[in-house]
C-alpha positions as CSV (number, residue, x, y, z in Angstrom):
1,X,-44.0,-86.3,-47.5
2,X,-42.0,-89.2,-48.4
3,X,-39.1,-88.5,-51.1
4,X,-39.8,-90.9,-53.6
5,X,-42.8,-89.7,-53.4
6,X,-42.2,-85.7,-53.5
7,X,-40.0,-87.1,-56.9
8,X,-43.2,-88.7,-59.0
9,X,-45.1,-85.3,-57.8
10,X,-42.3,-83.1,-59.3
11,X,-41.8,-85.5,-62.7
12,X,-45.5,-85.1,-63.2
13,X,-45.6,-81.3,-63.0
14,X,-42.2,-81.6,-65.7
15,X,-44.9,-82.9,-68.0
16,X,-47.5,-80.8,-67.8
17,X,-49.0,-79.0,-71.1
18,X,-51.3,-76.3,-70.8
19,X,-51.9,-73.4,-73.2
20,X,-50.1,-70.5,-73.0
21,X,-51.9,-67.5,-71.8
22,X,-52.3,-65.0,-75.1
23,X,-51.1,-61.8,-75.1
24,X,-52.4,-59.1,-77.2
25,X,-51.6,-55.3,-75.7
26,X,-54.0,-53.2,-78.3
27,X,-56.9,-51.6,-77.0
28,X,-60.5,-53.2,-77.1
29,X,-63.5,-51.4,-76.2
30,X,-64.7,-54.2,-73.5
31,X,-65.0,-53.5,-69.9
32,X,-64.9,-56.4,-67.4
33,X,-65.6,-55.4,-63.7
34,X,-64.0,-57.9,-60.9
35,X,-65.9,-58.2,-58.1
36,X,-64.2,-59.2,-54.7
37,X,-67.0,-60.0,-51.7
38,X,-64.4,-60.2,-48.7
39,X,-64.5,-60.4,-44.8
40,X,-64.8,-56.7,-43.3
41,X,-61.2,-55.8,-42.7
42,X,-59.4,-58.5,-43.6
43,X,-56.4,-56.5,-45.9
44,X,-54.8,-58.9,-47.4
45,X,-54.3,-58.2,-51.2
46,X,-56.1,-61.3,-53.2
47,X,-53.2,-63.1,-55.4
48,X,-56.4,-64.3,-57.7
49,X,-58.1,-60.9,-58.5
50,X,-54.4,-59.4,-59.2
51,X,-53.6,-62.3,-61.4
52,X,-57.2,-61.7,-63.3
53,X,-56.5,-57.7,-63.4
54,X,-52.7,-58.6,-65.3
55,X,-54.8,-61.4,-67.7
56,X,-57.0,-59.1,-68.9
57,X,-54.9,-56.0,-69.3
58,X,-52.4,-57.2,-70.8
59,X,-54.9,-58.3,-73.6
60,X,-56.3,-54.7,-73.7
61,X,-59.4,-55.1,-72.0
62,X,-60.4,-52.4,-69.6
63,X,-60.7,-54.0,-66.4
64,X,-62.7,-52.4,-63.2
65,X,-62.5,-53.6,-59.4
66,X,-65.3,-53.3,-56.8
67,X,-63.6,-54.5,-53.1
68,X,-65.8,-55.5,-50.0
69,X,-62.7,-55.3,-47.4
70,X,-63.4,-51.5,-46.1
71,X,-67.7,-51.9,-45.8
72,X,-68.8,-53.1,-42.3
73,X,-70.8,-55.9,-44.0
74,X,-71.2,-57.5,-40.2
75,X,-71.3,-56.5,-36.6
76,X,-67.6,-57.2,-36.1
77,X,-64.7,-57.9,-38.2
78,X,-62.7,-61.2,-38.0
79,X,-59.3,-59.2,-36.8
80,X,-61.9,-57.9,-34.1
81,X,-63.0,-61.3,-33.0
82,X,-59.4,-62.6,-33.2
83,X,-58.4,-59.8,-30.7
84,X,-60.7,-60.3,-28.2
85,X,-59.9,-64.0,-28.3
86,X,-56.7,-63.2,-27.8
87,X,-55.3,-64.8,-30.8
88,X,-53.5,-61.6,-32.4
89,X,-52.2,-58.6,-30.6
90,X,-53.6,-55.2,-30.8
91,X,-53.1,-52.4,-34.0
92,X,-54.3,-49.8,-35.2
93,X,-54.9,-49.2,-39.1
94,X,-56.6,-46.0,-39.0
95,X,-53.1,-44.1,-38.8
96,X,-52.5,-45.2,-42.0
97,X,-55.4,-44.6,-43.5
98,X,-57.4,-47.7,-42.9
99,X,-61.1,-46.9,-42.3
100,X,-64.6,-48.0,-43.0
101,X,-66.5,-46.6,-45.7
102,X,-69.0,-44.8,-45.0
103,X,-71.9,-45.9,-47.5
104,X,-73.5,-49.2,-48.1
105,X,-72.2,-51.4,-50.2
106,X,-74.9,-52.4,-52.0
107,X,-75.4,-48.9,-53.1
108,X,-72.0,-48.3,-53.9
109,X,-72.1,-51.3,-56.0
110,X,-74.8,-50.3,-58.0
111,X,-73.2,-46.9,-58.6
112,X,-70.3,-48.4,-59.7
113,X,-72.0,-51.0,-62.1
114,X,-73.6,-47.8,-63.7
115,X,-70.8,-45.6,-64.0
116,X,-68.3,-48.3,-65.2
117,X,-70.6,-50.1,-67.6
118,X,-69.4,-53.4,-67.4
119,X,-69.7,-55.5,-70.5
120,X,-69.2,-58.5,-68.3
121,X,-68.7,-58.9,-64.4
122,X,-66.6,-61.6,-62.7
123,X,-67.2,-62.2,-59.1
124,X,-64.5,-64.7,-56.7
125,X,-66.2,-66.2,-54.2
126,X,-65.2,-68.8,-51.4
127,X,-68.0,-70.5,-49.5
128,X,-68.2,-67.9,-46.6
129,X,-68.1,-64.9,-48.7
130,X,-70.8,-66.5,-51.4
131,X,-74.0,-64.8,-49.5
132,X,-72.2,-61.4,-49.9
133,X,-71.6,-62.4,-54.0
134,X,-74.9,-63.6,-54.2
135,X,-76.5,-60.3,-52.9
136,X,-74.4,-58.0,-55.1
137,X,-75.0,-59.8,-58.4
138,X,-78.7,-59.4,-57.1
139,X,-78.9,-56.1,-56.8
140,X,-77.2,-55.3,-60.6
141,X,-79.8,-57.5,-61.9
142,X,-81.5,-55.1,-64.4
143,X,-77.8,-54.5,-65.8
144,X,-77.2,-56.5,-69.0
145,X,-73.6,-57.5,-68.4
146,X,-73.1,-61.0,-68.2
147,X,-72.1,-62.3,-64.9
148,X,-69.4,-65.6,-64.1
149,X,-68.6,-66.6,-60.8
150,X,-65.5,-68.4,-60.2
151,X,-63.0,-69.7,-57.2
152,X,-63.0,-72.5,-55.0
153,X,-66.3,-72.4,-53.8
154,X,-67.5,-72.2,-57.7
155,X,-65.4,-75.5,-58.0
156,X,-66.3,-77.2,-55.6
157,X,-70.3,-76.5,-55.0
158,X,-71.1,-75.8,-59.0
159,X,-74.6,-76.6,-58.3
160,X,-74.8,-73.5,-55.7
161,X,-74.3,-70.2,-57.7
162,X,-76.3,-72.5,-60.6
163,X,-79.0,-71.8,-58.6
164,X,-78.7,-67.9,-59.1
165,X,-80.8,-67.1,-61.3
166,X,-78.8,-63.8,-62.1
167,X,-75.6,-66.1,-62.6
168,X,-74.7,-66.6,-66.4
169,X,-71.9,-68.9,-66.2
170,X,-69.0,-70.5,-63.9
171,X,-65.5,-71.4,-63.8
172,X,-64.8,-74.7,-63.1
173,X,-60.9,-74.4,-62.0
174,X,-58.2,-71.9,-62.8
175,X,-59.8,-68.8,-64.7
176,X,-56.4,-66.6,-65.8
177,X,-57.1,-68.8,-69.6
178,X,-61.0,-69.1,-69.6
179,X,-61.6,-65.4,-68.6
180,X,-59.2,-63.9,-71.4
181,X,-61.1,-66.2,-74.1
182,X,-64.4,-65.2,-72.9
183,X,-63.6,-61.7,-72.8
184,X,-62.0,-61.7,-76.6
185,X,-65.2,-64.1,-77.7
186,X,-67.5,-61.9,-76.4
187,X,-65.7,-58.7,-77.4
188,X,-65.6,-59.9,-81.0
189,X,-69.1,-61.6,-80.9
190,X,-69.1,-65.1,-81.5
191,X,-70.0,-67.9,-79.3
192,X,-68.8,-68.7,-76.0
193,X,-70.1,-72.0,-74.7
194,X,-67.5,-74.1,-75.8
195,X,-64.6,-72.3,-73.5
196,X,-62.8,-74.7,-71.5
197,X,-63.1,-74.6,-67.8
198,X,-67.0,-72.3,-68.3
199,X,-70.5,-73.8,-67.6
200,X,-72.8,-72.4,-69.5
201,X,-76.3,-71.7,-68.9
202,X,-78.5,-72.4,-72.0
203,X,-81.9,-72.2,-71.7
204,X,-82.5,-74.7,-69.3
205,X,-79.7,-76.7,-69.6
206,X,-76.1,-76.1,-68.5
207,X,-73.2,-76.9,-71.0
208,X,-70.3,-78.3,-69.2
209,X,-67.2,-78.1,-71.2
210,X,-63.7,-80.2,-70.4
211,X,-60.9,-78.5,-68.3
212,X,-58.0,-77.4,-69.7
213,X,-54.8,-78.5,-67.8
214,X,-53.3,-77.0,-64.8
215,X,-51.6,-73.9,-65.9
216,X,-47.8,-74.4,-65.3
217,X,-47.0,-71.2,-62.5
218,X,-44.0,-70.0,-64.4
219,X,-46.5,-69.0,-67.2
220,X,-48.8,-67.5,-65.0
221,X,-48.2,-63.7,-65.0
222,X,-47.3,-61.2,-62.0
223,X,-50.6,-60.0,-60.0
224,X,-51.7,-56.7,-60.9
225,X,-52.8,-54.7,-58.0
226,X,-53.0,-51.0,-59.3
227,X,-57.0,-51.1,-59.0
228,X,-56.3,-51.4,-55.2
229,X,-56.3,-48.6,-52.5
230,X,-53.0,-48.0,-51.6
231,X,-54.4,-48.6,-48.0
232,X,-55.0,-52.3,-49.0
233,X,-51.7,-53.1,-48.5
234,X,-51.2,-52.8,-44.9
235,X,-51.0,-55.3,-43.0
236,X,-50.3,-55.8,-38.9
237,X,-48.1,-58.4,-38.0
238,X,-46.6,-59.1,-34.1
239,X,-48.4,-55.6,-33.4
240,X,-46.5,-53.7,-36.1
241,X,-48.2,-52.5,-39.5
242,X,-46.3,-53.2,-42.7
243,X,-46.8,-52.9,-45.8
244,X,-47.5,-56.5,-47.3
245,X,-47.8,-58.1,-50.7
246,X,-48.7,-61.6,-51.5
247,X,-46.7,-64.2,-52.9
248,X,-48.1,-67.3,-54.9
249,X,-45.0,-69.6,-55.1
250,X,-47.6,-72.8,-55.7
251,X,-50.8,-74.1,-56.0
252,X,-52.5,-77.3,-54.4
253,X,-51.2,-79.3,-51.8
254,X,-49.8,-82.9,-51.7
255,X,-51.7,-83.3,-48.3
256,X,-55.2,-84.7,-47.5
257,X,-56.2,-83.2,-44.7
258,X,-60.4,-84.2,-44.1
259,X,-61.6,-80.9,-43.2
260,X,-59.6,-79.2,-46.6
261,X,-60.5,-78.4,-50.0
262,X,-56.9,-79.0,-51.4
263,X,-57.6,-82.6,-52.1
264,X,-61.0,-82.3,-53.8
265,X,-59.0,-80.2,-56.6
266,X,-56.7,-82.4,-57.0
267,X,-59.0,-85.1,-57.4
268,X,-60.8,-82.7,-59.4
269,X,-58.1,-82.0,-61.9
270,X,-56.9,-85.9,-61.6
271,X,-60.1,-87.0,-63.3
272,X,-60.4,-84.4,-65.3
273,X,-57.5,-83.7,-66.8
274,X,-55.2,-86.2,-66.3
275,X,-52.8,-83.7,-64.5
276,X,-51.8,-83.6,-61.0
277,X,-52.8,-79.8,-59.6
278,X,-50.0,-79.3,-57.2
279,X,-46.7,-77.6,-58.6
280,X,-44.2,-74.8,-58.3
281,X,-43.5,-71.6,-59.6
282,X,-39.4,-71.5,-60.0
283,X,-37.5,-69.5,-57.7
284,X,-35.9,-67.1,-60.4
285,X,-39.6,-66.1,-61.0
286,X,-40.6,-65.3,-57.4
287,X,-37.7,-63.6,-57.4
288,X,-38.7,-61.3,-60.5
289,X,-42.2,-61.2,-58.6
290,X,-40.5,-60.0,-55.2
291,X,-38.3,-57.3,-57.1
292,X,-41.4,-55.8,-59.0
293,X,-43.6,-55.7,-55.9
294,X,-41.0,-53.4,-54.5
295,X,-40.6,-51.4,-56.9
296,X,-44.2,-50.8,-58.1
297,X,-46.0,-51.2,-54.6
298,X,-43.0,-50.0,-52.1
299,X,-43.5,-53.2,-49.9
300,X,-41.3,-54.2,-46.9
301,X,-43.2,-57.5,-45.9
302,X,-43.5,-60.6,-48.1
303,X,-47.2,-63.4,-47.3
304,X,-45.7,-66.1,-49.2
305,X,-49.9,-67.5,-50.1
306,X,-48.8,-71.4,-50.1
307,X,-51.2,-74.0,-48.3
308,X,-47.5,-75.3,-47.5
309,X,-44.4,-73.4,-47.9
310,X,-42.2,-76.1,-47.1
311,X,-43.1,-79.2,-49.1
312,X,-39.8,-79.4,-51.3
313,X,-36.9,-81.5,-51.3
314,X,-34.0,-80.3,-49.6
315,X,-32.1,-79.4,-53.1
316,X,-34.9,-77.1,-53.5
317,X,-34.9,-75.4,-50.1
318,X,-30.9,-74.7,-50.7
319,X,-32.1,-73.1,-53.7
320,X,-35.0,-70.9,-52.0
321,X,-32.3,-69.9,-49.1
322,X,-29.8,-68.9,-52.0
323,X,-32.0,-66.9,-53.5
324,X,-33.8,-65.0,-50.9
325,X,-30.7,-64.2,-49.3
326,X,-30.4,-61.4,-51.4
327,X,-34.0,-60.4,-51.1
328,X,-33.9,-60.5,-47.0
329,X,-37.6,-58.9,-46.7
330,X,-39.0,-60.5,-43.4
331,X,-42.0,-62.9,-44.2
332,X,-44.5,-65.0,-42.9
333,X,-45.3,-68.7,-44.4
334,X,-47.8,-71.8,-43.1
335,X,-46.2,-74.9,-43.5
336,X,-46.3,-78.6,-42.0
337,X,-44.7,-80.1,-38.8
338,X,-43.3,-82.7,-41.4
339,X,-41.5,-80.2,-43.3
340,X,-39.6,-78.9,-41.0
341,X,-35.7,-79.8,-39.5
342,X,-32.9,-78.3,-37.6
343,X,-31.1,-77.1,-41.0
344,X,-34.3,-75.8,-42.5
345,X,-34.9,-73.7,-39.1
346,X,-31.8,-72.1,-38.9
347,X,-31.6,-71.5,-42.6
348,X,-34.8,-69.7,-42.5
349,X,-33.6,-67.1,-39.7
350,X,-30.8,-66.3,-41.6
351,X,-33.2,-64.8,-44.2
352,X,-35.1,-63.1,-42.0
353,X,-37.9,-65.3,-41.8
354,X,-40.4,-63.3,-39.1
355,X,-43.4,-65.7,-38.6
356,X,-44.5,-69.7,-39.2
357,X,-47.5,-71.0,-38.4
358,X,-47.9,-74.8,-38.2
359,X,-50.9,-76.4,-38.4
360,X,-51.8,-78.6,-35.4
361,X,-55.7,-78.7,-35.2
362,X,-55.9,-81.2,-32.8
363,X,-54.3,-82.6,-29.8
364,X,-55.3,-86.7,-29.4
365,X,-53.0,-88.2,-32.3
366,X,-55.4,-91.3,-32.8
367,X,-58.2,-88.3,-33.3
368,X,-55.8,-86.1,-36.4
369,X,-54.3,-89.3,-37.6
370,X,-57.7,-91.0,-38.3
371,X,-60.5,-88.9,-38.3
372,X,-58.5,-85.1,-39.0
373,X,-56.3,-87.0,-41.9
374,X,-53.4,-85.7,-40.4
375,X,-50.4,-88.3,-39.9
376,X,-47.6,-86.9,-37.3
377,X,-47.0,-88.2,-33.9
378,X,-47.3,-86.1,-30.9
379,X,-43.8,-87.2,-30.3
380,X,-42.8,-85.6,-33.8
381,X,-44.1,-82.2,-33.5
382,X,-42.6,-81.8,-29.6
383,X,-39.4,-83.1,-31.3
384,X,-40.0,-80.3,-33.5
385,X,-40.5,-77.4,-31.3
386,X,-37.9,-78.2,-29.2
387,X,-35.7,-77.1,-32.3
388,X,-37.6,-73.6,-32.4
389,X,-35.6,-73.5,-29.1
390,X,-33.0,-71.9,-29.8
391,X,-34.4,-70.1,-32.6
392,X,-35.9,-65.9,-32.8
393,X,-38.4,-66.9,-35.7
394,X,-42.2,-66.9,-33.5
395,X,-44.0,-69.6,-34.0
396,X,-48.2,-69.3,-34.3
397,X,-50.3,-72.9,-33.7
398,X,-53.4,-73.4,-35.6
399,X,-55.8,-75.2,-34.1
400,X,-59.8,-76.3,-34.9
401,X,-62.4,-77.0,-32.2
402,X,-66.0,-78.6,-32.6
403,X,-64.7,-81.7,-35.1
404,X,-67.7,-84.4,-35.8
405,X,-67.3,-86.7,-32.7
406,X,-65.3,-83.5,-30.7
407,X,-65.9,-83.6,-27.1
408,X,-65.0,-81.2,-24.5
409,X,-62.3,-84.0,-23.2
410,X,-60.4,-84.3,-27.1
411,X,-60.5,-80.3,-27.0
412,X,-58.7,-80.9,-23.5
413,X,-55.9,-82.8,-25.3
414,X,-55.6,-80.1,-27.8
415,X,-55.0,-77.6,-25.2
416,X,-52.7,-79.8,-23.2
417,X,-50.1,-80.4,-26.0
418,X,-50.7,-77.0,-26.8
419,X,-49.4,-75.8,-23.1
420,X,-46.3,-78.3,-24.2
421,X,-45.1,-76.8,-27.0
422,X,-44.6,-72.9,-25.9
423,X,-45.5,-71.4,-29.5
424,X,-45.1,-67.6,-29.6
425,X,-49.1,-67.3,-30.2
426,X,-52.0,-69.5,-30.4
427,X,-55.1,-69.9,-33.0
428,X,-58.4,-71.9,-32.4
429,X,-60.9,-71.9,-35.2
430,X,-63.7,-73.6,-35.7
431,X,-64.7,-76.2,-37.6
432,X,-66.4,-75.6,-40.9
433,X,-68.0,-78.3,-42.9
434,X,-67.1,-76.9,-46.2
435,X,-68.5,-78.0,-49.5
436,X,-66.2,-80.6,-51.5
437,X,-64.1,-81.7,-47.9
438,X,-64.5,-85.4,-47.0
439,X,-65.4,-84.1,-42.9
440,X,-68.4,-82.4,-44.8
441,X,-69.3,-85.6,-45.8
442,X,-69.2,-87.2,-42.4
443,X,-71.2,-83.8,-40.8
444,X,-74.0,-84.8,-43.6
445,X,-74.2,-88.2,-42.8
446,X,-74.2,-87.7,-39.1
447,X,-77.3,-85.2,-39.4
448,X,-74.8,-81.9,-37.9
449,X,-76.1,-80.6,-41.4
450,X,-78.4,-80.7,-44.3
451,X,-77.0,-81.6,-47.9
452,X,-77.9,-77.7,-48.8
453,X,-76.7,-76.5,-45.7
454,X,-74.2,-73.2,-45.9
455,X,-71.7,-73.2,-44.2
456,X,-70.9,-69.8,-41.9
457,X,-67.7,-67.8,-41.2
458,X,-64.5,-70.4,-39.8
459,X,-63.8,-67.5,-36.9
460,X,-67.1,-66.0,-36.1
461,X,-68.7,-69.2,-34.8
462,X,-71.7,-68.4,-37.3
463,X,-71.6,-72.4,-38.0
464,X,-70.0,-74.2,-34.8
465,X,-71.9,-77.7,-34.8
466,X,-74.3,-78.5,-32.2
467,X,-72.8,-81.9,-31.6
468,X,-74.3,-84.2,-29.2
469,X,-71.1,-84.6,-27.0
470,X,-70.7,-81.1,-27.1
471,X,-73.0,-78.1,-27.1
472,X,-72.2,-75.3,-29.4
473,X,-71.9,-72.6,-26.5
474,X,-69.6,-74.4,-24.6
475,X,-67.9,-75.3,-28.0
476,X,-67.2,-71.1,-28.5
477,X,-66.8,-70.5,-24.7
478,X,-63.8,-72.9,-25.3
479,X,-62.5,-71.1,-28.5
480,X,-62.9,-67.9,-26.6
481,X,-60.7,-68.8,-23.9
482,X,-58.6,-71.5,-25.7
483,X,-55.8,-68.7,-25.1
484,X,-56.3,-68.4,-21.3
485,X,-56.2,-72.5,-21.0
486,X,-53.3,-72.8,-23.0
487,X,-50.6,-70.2,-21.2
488,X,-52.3,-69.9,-17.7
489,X,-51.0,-71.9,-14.8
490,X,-53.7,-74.8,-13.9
491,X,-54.1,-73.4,-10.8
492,X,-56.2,-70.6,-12.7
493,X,-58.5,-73.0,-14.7
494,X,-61.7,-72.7,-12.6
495,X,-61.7,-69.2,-13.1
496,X,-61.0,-69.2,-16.6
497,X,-64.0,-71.8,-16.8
498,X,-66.2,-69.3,-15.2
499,X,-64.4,-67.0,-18.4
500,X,-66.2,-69.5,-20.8
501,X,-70.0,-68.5,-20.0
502,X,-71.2,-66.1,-22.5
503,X,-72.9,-64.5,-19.0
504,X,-72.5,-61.2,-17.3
505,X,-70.4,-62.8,-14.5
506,X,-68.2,-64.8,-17.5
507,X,-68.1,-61.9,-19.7
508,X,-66.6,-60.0,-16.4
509,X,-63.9,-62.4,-15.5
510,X,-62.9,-63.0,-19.4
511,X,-62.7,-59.4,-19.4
512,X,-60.3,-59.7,-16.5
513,X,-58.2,-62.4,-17.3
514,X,-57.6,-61.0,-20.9
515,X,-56.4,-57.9,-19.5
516,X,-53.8,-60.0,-18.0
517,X,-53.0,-62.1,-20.6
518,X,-52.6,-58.3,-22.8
519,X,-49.8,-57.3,-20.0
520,X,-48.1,-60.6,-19.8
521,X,-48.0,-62.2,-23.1
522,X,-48.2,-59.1,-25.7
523,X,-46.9,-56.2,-24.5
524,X,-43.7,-57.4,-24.9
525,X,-41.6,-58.4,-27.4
526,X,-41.4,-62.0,-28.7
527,X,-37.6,-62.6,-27.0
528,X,-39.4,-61.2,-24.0
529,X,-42.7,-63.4,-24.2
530,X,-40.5,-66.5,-24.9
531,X,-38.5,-65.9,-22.3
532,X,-41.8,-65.3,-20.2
533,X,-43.9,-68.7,-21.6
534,X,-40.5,-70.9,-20.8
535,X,-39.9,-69.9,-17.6
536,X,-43.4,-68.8,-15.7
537,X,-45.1,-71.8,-16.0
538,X,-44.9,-75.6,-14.0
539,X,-45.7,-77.5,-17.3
540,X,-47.1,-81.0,-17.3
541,X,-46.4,-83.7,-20.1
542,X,-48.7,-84.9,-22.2
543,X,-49.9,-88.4,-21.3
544,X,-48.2,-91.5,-23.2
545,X,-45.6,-89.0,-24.4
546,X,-42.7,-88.0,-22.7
547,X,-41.8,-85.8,-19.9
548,X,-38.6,-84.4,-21.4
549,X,-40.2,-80.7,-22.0
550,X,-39.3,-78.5,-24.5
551,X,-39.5,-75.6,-22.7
């Protein structure tokens, strides 16, 4: 991001007016029941449903939680996938109390609707967990609470959970405002179809009130996770289990990747509002964030939940560095090849940075400069990672495979500058045509999917396109192995093609070659696995690039 450009985003944020959250600490007798559908597994505390939880209790409503994460709502969990496709190392949760639950969640649900007795249930859903929402509000149909669904998916696909018959209302946007006014309107009686940000089903039309402007961060209030297991906050990272809480330091992105939601919302609040969505919460207040996390919740590992960490000036940067220097908890961020310099690298070590992951998602620059929306050179991120050199912090590549017009030769690009880059670890997801993305678009006018079409999980393949360059087995034959291609010699690639074939004789050697990967790659530590990737393998340069190796 250009400067003078990053300096209009920042004066427009300066000007932003939105209402200021109410705050009323005496005790109502009005129960609101969050409901959080989530992947099987995936413990990661939710910034939004913490955020919702402080909102509401700090106004005195009595707030209940019902969580997905510990029901085996399918046949294997996404940190079960990722393993096998080599794209995390090994753990094991149980030790620290991390199980499955034992009943169905369904049934569970229902108890809890009836011992709880909400007056009003709010479900967050994204577009892969909306199936899950959907079947819970079902089966609490007969209940009289009033139910609103809100987050992106609500946002972006309105017309979707409209279609519920058992749905009441959504939020359109941020919720922390809307849902405190709908709870006190409702709570004192009167009408609630004028609340900003809520459509309203009425008879059999649907109200559809104005936004209210993007809520400046500093006025949005710490997350409250004491409805939580204690179990939900642990986390593996690089094989080791810690004991994680989520940081929001921002919200939007200045980006526009095609296959992201990010730039629908700010589109979204552009028209609407006037208001551009993306802006910062100030460092003093992460700071106050960090310091009550530890003392409330005991954590030792900070998520910083950014869609990217680094797209600041370098004034502000100085001022992050100076500020979490005192902090020094390791943490993980995402953040853009773009954003990223010599200064900025070693600054980060210093405070104990333990993880970046950059996204790459594809290899041919003409491909992610035109039809990804992503504008780096190949030259620029090899310039880059031959900075993460000399430095300790690992480095993870994210990566998508099955793109409109993907063929198995532009996935061959993406695993040759891959093999050039010698990241500590390596992610390929697949593409998802999600609602409100501009690559959703192109999917629906190229026939790959139906206007009504859902889209299925981004790991488990549920929804890899059946593309006519590419089939959609050899499409997750190549995700399963994208690993294998990226840090085995050349020499090996016939066998790992054989690895590819979802076959007895495939499954066999995948099974092989993983094992092998496992002993080389990950049962080490990352000094020892860097040391490993930059000196075991013959690599070649990418073509029209240059052959001056980073490794």
């Amino acid at each position: 991001m250009d400067e003078a450009r990053e300096t209009t985003h920042f004066e427009i944020i300066d000007k932003i007016v939105a209402p200021r959250l109410p705050r009323d600490p005496s005790p109502k007798r009005f129960k609101v029941l969050l409901v959080y559908p989530n992947y099987s597994m995936v413990n990661l505390l939710p910034t939004n449903i913490g955020i919702l939880t402080a909102c509401l209790r700090q106004n005195g409503f009595d707030v209940g939680l019902f969580d997905t994460t510990f029901y085996r709502t399918t046949e294997k969990t996404l940190d079960e996938i990722r393993v096998e496709n080599l794209q995390v190392r090994k753990f094991n949760l149980e030790e620290f109390g991390v199980r499955f639950k034992p009943g169905n969640y369904l049934e569970d649900f229902r108890k809890k609707v009836e011992e709880f007795q909400p007056d009003l249930i709010g479900v967050s859903v994204v577009e892969d967990t909306w199936p899950q929402g959907k079947e819970l509000i079902e089966a609490v149909r007969d209940h009289p609470a009033l139910v609103i669904v809100g987050g992106v998916f609500a946002t972006l696909a309105p017309e979707v959970p409209l279609r519920c018959p058992d749905v009441d209302m959504i939020c359109i946007g941020e919720g922390e405002y809307a849902i405190v006014e709908l709870a006190t309107r409702l709570w004192k009686g009167q009408g609630y179809t004028d609340i900003k940000n809520l459509w309203v089903k009425r008879d059999r039309d649907v109200i559809k009130n104005p936004m209210n402007p993007p809520i400046p961060m500093d006025e949005v209030p710490f997350g409250d996770f004491d409805l939580f297991e204690k179990e939900r906050f642990f986390r593996p990272m690089q094989g080791k289990i810690m004991r994680m809480a989520p940081i929001e330091t921002d919200r939007g992105c200045p980006y526009k990747c095609r296959f992201c939601e990010a730039p629908s919302l700010v589109n979204i609040y552009r028209e609407n509002t006037g208001q551009y969505y993306f802006r910062r919460r100030s460092w003093g207040k992460v700071r106050e964030e960090i310091e009550e996390y530890k003392r409330r919740y005991d954590i030792n590992y900070i998520y910083f939940n950014s869609e990217t960490f680094l797209a600041m000036g370098e004034e502000e940067f100085d001022e992050f560095v100076a500020m979490y220097k005192e902090i020094k908890l390791p943490f993980w961020m995402q953040t853009r090849i773009e954003t990223l310099n010599d200064k900025r690298i070693r600054a980060l070590e210093e405070v104990n940075c333990n993880r970046i992951s950059i996204g790459l998602e594809h290899g041919n620059e003409p491909f992610r400069n035109d039809i990804v929306g992503k504008g780096f050179s190949n030259q620029r991120i090899i310039e880059t990672f031959k900075l993460f050199r000399n430095s300790m912090i690992p480095t993870t590549i994210n990566n998508i495979l099955g793109f409109p017009g993907e063929s198995r030769a532009l996935i061959f690009d993406t695993i040759e500058l891959n093999r050039h880059l010698c990241s500590d670890s390596v992610n390929a997801y697949y593409f998802t045509p999600y609602r409100g993305t501009a690559m959703r678009k192109d999917a629906v006018e190229k026939g790959y999917v139906t206007e009504d079409q859902e889209a299925g999980a981004v790991i488990t393949g549920k929804f890899a396109l059946n593309l006519p360059t590419i089939s959609r087995e050899e499409i997750m034959g190549l995700v399963r192995t994208f690993s294998l291609y990226v840090k085995f010699p050349k020499e090996e690639w016939p066998e790992i093609a054989l690895a590819e074939r979802f076959t007895p004789e495939g499954n066999a050697k995948f099974a092989e070659l993983s094992k092998r990967y496992y002993e080389r790659f990950f049962d080490h530590d990352f000094k020892q696995t860097k040391k490993s990737c930059m000196t075991s393998h013959s690599y070649e340069a990418v073509k029209s690039i240059t052959e001056d190796l980073p490794c």
